[in-house]
N, C-alpha and C positions, 0 to 999 in steps of 0.2 A: 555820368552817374551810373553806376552799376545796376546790375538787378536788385541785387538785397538789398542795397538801399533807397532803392525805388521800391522796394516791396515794405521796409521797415516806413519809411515816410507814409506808404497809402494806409498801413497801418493803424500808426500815429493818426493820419487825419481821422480815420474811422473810426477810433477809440474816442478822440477827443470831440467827437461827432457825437457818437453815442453817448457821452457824458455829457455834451451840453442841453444832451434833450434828458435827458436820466438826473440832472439837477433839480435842485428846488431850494429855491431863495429862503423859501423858512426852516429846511433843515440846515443848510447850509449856517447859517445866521443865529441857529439856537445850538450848533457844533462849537461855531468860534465864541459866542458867550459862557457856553459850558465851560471850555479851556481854559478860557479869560478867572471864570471861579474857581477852577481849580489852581490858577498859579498862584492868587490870592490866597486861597486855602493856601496852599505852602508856604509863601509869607508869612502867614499869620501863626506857620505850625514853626517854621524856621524861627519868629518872635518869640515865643514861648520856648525852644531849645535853648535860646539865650538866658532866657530871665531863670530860667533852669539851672544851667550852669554858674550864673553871676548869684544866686543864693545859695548853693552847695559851697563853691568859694566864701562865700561871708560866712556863711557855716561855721567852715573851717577856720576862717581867720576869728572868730568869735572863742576856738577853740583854742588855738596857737596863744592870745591875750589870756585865756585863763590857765593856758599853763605856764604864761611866761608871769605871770601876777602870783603864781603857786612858788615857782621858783623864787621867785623876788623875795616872798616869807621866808622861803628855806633860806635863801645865802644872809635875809638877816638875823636869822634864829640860830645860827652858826655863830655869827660874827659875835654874838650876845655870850655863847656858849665857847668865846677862845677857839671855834673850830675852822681858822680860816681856809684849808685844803678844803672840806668840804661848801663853805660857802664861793669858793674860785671854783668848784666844779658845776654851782649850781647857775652861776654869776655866766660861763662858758655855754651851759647849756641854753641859757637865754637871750646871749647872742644872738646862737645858730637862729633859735626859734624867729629874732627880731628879723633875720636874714628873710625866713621864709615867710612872715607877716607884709615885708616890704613887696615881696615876688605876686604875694597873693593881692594886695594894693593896686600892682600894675596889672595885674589881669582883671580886676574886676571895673577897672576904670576901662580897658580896652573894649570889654564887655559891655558895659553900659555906652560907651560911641557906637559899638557895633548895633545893641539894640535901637540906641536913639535913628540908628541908619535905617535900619530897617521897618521902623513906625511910621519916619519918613516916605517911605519908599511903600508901606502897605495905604497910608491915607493917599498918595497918589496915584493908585493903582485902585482902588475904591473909586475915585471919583471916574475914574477914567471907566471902570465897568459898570458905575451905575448911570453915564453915559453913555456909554454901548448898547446896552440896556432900552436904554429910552430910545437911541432910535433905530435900533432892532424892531422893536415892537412898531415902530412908524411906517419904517421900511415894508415889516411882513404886511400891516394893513394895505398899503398903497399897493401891495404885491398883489393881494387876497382881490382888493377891489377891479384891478387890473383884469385878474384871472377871469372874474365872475363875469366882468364887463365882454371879453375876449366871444367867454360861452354863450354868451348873450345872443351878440354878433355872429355868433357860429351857425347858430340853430338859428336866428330870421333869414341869415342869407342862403343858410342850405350848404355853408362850406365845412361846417366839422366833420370828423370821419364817419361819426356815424349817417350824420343825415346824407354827405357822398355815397357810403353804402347805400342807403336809401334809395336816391335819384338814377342810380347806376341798375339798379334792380328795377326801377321803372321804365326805365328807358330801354333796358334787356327787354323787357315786357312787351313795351313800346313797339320795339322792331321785330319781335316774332306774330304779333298781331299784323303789322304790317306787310310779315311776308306771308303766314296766314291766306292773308285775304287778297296780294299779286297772285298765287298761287290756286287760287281759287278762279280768280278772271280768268288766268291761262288756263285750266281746264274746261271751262266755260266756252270760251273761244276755240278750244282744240273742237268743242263737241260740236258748236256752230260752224265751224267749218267741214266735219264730218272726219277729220284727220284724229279725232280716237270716239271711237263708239259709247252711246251711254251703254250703263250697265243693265242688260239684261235686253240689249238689241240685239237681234242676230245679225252675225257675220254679212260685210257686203264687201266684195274685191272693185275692182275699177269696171270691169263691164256693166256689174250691177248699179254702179252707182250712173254708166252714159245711159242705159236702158230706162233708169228713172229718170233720167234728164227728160230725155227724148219723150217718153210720157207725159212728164210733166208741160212739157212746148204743146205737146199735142190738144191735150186738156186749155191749155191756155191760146190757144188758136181757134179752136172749136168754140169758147164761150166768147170769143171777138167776134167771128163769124154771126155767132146766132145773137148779138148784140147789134149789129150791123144790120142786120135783117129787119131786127122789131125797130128800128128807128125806120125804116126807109120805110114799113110797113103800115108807120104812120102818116109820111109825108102823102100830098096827091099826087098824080097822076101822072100829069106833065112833069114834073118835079119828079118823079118817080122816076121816068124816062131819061130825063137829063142826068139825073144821080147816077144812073146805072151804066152809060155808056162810057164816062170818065174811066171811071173805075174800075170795068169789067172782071168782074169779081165773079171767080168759080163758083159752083153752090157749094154748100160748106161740106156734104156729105163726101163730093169728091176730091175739094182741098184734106178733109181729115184724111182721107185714102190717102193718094198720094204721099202725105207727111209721113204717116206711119210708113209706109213702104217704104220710102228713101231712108228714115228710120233705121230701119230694121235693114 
């Protein structure tokens, strides 16, 4: 298959796509009943062109009988009068006329089949569209009911386009709140680790932050120590003795030395 007519096909299908959503059963369906009356209209206006012609003809043939009834007096008011050249011309005249009586006979017999055809052919064509009719009008309800059923279903399940619009903006919502508030933990966490400063701390590099380390062991060594103390301070004596030899535990004034020193 070529290109263009891989392109004329993708076409086609997209056209025929877009019409089958671009339809509607009740325009569609009050289209073909409109045409259905209008062919009947012609019918009915083609009946009437008949009966039209087929009494212009009797017209005429009404016409023809009373000139050939005029003539008839003449050739015998002749015959009466010794004048038989003129009653032969009048006798020839009526002839012809009888000629064209007969011609007009068969046209107006052909006429009246023709109409009878056509009376024919409009009473079945009547019945046929006021059939159509009837369940045109069934079809659009069942169509209508369908429709409204459809929307129904659209809006509780949340699947028509608008309510999709809808859930799709919630859900947008949904995940920017979400990242919102990740984004929040990670700064949180950057600040409890000390890996970005709050705002409005001053500046500390890496020496500053071992020298508060170191401070801080030091503080927290020193209140062990003087904890240490006030329990054994309690205990008696011998007990006092025995606690103290295990242990040997610097006084705390020169453990805090030392720490700071190796510290620093």
């Amino acid at each position: 298959m070529g290109l263009f007519s891989r392109f004329s096909t993708f076409l086609k299908a997209k056209f025929s796509s877009a019409m089958d959503r671009a339809e509607n059963p009740n325009e569609t369906l009050d289209y073909s009943y409109q045409k259905q009356l209008e062919q009947l209209q012609n019918l009915r206006r083609s009946i009437a062109d008949v009966v039209t012609s087929e009494k212009r003809l009797e017209l005429q043939q009404t016409q023809i009988n009373q000139q050939m009834e005029k003539l008839d007096g003449q050739a015998r008011a002749a015959v009466q009068q010794g004048k038989d050249d003129l009653a032969r011309l009048a006798l020839e005249r009526k002839t012809a006329l009888q000629g064209q009586l007969e011609s007009f006979n068969q046209q107006i017999a052909q006429l009246k089949a023709q109409q009878q055809k056509f009376v024919d052919m409009e009473r079945r064509l009547s019945t046929r569209v006021e059939a159509f009719r009837t369940q045109k009008e069934m079809v659009k309800a069942q169509y209508n009911a369908a429709q409204a059923q459809v929307k129904i279903q659209e809006s509780v399940t949340g699947i028509s386009e608008e309510m999709s619009d809808v859930n799709l903006a919630v859900q947008r919502a949904q995940d920017k709140v979400l990242q919102m508030q990740a984004r929040v933990q990670a700064m949180d966490q950057l600040v409890d680790s000390g890996a970005l400063p709050e705002l409005g701390a001053p500046g500390q590099d890496d020496i500053d932050r071992q020298l508060a380390q170191v401070t801080n062991q030091s503080a927290v060594d020193s209140q062990l120590a003087q904890l240490k103390a006030s329990v054994q301070a309690q205990l008696p004596p011998a007990q006092e003795g025995q606690t103290r030899e295990p242990d040997q535990l610097p006084p705390p004034a020169a453990t805090n030395t030392e720490t700071t020193d190796g510290g620093q």
